[in-house]
C-alpha positions as CSV (number, residue, x, y, z in Angstrom):
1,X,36.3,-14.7,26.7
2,X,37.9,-11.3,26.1
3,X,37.0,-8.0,25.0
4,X,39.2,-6.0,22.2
5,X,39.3,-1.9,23.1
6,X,37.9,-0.7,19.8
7,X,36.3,-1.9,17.1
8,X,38.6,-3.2,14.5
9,X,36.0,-1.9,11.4
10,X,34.8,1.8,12.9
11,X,36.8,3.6,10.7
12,X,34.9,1.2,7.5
13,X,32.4,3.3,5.6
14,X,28.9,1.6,5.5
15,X,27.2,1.4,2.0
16,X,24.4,3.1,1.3
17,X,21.2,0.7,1.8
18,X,20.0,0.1,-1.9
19,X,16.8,1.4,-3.0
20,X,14.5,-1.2,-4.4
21,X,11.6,0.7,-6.5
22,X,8.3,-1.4,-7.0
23,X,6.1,-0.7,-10.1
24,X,3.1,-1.7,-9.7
25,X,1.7,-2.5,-13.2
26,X,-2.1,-1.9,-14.4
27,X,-2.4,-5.7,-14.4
28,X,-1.3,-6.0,-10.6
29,X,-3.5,-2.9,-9.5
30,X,-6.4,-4.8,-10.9
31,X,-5.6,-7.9,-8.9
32,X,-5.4,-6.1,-6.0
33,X,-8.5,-3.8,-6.5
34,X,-10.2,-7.5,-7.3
35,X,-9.3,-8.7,-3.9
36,X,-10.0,-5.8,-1.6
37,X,-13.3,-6.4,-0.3
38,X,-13.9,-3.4,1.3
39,X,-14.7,0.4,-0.2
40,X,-12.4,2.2,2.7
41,X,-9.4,0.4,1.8
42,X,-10.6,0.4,-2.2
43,X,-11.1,4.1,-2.1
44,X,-7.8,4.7,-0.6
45,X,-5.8,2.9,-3.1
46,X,-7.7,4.1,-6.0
47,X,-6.7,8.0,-5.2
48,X,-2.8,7.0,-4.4
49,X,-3.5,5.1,-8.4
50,X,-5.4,7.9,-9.9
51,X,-3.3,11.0,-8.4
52,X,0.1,10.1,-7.7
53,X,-0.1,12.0,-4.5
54,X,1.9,11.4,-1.4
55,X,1.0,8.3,1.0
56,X,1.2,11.4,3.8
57,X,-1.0,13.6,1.8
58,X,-4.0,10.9,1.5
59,X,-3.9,9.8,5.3
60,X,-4.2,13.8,5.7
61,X,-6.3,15.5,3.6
62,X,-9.8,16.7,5.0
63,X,-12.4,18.8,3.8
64,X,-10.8,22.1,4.3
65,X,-8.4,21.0,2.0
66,X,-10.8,19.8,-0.5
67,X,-11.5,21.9,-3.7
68,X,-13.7,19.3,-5.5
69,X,-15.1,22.4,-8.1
70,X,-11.2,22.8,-9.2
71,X,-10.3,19.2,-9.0
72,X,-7.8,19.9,-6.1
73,X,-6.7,19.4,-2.9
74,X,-4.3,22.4,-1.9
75,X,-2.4,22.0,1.2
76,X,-1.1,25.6,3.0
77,X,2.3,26.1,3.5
78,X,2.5,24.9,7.1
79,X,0.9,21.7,6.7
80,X,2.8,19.9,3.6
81,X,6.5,18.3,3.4
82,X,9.1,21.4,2.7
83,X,6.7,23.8,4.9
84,X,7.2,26.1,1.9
85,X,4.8,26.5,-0.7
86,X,1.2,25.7,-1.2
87,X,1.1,21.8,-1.7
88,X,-1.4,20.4,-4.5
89,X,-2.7,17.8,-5.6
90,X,-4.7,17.3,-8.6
91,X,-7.3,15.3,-8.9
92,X,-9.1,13.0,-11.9
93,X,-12.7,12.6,-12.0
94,X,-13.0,9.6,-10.0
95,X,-10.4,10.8,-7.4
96,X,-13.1,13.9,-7.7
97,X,-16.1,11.7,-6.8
98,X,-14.5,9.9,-4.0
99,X,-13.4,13.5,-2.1
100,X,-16.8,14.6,-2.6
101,X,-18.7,11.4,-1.1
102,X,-16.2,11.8,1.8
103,X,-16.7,15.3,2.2
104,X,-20.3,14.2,3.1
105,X,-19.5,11.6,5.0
106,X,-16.4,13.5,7.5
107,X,-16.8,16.9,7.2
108,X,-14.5,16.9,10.1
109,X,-11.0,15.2,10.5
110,X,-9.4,13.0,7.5
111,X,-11.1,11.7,4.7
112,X,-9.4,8.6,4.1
113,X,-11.0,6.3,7.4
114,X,-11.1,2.5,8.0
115,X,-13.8,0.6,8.5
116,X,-14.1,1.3,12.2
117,X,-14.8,5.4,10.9
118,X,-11.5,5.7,12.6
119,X,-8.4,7.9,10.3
120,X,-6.0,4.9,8.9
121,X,-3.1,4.7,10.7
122,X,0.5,2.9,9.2
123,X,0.6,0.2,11.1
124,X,-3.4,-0.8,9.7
125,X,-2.3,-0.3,6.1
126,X,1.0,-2.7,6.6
127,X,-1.6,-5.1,8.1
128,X,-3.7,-5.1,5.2
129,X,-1.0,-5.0,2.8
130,X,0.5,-8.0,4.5
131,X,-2.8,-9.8,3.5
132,X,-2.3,-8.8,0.1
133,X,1.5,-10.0,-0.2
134,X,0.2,-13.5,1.2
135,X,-2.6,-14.0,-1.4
136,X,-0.2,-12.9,-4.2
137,X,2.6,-15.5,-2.7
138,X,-0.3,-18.2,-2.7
139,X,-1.2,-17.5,-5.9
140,X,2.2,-17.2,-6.7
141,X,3.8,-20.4,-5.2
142,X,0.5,-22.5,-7.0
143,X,1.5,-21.4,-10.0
144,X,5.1,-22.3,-9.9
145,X,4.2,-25.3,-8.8
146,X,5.5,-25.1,-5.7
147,X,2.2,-25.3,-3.1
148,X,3.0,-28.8,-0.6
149,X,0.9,-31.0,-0.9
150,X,-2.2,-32.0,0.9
151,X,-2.7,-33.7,3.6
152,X,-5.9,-36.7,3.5
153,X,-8.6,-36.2,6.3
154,X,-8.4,-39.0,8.9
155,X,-11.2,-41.4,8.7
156,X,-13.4,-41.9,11.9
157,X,-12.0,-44.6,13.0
158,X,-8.2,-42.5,13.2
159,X,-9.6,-39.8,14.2
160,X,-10.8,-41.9,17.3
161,X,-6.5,-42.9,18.0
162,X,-5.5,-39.7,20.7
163,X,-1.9,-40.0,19.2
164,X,-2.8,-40.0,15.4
165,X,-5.2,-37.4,15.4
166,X,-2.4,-35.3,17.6
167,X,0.0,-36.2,14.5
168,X,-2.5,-35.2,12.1
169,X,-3.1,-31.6,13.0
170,X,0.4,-31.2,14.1
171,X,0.7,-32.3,9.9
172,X,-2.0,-29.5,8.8
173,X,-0.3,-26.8,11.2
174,X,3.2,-27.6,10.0
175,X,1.9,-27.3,5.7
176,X,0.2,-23.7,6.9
177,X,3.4,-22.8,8.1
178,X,5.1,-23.6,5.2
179,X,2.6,-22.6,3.3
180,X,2.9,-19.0,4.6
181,X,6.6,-18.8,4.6
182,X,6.6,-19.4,0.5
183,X,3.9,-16.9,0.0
184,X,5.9,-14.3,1.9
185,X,8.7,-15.3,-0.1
186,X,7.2,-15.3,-3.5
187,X,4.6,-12.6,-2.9
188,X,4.9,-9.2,-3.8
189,X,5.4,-6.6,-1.0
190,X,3.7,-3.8,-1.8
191,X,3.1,0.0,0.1
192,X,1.4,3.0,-0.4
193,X,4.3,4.6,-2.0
194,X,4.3,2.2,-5.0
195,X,1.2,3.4,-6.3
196,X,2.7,6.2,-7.2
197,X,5.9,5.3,-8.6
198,X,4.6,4.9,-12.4
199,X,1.9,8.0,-12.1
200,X,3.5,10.0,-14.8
201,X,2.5,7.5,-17.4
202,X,-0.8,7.1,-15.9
203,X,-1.8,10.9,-15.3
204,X,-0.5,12.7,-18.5
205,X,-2.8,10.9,-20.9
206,X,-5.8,12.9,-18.8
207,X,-4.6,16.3,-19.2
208,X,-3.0,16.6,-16.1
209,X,1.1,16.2,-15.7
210,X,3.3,15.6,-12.9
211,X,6.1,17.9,-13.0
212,X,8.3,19.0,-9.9
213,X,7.4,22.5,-10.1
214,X,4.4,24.4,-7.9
215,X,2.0,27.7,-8.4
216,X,4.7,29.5,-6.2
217,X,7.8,27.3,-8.6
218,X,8.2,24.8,-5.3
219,X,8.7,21.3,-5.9
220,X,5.7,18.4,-5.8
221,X,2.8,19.6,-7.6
222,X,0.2,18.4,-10.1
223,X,-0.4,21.0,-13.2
224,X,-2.7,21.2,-15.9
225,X,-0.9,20.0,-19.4
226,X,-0.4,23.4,-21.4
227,X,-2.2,23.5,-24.2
C-alpha cells in the first residue's frame, strides 16, 4: 500500500464547527430541579438559573467575594475572564440565601462543594449531568413509544436449565443496553452553560438586567434596572 507526499485537501478551508445553543425552558428546569436529590447539586443549579452568571464564576466564588448585604459577588480584576475590570454578579434573593448559608458553612475555599465537602470539579458535573440526560431520554423514548419491551422472569423450574438462564440475562443485559443507547439519543444534553442562555428574560422582571457593560464600562456584568 502506498503513501501520497502531501495531502491532496491541505489547502481546503475547514468550516467553522456550528454552535448549537440549548434553552433550557422553565418547564425543563423544574424537571430537573424535581430529580436532583441532593441540595449541593440543587443549590448549584439554582444560582447558574437565578443569576445568569458564568459556569467558571460559580465553581469560583468564595466568601471573600461574597457581598450578601449588596446582593453581589464582585470578583477583582485579576481573578475574572478579561483580567480587566471588577467582575459582578448580581444576585436575587434566593441566590442571596444560598451565598449566605454557604458563607457559614466554607468560610474558606469555594462555596459551591459536592457532597463529599470537596469544590465541584467538571468532570463531576458532566457525571451528574449525564444522569440527567439518561432519565430525560427514558422518559423521553417511553413516551414516544419507543421503550423495548420486557423481558418475562424465568419460572423456577428455567431458572434451574444453566444454558437458559445464561440466555436470559444475556436478554436483560442486551434491553439495558439498548435501553441506554435511545435515552442518550432522545435525551436532552444539558451543561452549566445552558442555564444561563435565557437569563435575560428571567432576571429583568426582578429589577435586575443583564447588559454587557460593567461599574468600570467592561463587559459581563449584572446592573440594577434604572429607574
Amino acid at each position: 500500500m502506498g503513501l501520497i507526499e502531501a495531502s491532496p485537501v491541505r489547502h481546503v478551508e475547514k468550516p467553522r464547527a456550528g454552535r448549537r445553543d440549548v434553552v433550557i425552558t422553565p418547564a425543563e428546569y423544574a424537571w430537573i430541579l424535581d430529580r436532583v436529590g441532593d441540595e449541593e447539586f440543587r443549590d448549584l443549579l439554582v444560582v447558574c438559573w437565578e443569576t445568569g452568571c458564568r459556569p467558571q464564576e460559580v465553581l469560583a466564588v468564595e466568601a471573600r467575594h461574597a457581598d450578601p448585604d449588596g446582593g453581589r459577588w464582585v470578583f477583582p480584576p485579576d481573578e475574572p475572564k478579561g483580567k480587566k475590570a471588577h467582575r459582578v454578579v448580581y444576585l436575587t434573593d434566593r441566590a442571596i440565601e444560598i451565598t449566605r448559608r454557604l458563607m457559614a458553612r466554607h468560610p474558606e475555599g469555594p462555596l459551591f462543594r459536592n457532597t463529599d465537602g470537596r469544590p465541584w470539579h467538571p468532570y463531576a458535573l458532566n457525571c451528574r449531568f449525564g444522569r440527567l440526560r439518561l432519565a430525560h431520554g427514558r422518559q423521553r423514548i417511553w413516551e414516544l413509544g419507543l421503550m423495548p419491551p420486557g423481558i418475562k422472569r424465568l419460572d423456577a423450574a428455567r431458572r434451574r436449565d444453566p444454558e437458559t438462564r445464561a440466555a436470559h440475562e444475556e436478554a436483560v443485559l442486551r434491553r439495558r443496553e439498548r435501553i441506554a443507547e435511545l435515552a442518550r439519543e432522545h435525551g436532552t444534553k444539558w451543561c452549566l452553560y445552558h442555564f444561563r442562555h435565557n437569563a435575560d428574560s428571567r432576571i429583568m422582571p426582578t429589577g435586575v438586567r443583564r447588559v454587557t457593560r460593567g461599574p468600570e464600562n467592561r463587559a459581563g456584568s449584572l446592573l440594577p434596572n434604572a429607574a
